[in-house]
C-alpha positions in Angstrom: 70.6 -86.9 61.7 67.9 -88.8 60.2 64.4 -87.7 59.8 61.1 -88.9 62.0 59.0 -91.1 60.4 56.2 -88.5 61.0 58.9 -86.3 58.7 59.9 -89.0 56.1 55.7 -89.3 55.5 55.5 -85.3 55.1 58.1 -85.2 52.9 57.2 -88.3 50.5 53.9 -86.3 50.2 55.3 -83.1 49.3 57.2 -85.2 46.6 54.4 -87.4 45.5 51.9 -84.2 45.1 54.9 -81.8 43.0 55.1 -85.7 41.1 51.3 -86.3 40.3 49.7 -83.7 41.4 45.8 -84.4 41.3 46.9 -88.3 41.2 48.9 -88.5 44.1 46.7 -90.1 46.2 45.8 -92.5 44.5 49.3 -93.4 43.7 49.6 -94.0 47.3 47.0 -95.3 47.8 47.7 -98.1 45.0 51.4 -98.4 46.6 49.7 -99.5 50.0 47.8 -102.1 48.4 50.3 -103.9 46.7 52.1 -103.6 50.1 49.3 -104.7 51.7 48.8 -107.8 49.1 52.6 -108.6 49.8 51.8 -109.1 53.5 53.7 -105.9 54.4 51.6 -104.5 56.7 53.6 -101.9 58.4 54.4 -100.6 54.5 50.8 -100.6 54.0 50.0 -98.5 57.0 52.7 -95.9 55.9 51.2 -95.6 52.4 48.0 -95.2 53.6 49.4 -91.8 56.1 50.9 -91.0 53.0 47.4 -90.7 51.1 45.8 -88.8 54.1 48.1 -86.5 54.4 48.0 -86.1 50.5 44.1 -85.6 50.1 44.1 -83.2 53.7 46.8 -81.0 51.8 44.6 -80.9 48.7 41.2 -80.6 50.9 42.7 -77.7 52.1 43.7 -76.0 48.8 40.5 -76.1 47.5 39.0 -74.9 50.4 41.1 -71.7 50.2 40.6 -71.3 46.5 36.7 -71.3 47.3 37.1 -69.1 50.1 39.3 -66.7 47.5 36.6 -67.1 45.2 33.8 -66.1 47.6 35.4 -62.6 48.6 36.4 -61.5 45.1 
């Protein structure tokens, strides 16, 4: 069985952020322009999830350090 698409762009994330970490987004986000520049606009919509999902996962993260911060 092949994954979703909703799946495939979870699990590109996952691998982009244990790649580049603090970069990640902006890889993707560089990926879905050059799509984007190639006329592949259904790639550049992909890359783009890709980025939001990225920078929500890291919004997160540092939201829950803070909060870990604040009750120590």
């Amino acid at each position: 069985m092949w994954p979703s698409l909703e799946d495939a762009v979870e699990m590109y994330a996952s691998f982009l952020i244990a790649r580049h970490g603090s970069g990640a987004s902006g890889y993707a986000r560089k990926t879905a322009g050059s799509l984007e520049n190639e006329g592949d606009h259904e790639g550049h919509k992909i890359w783009n999830e890709v980025a939001d999902i990225i920078d929500r996962r890291q919004s997160n993260k540092v939201s829950r350090r803070s909060l870990e911060i604040a009750v120590q």
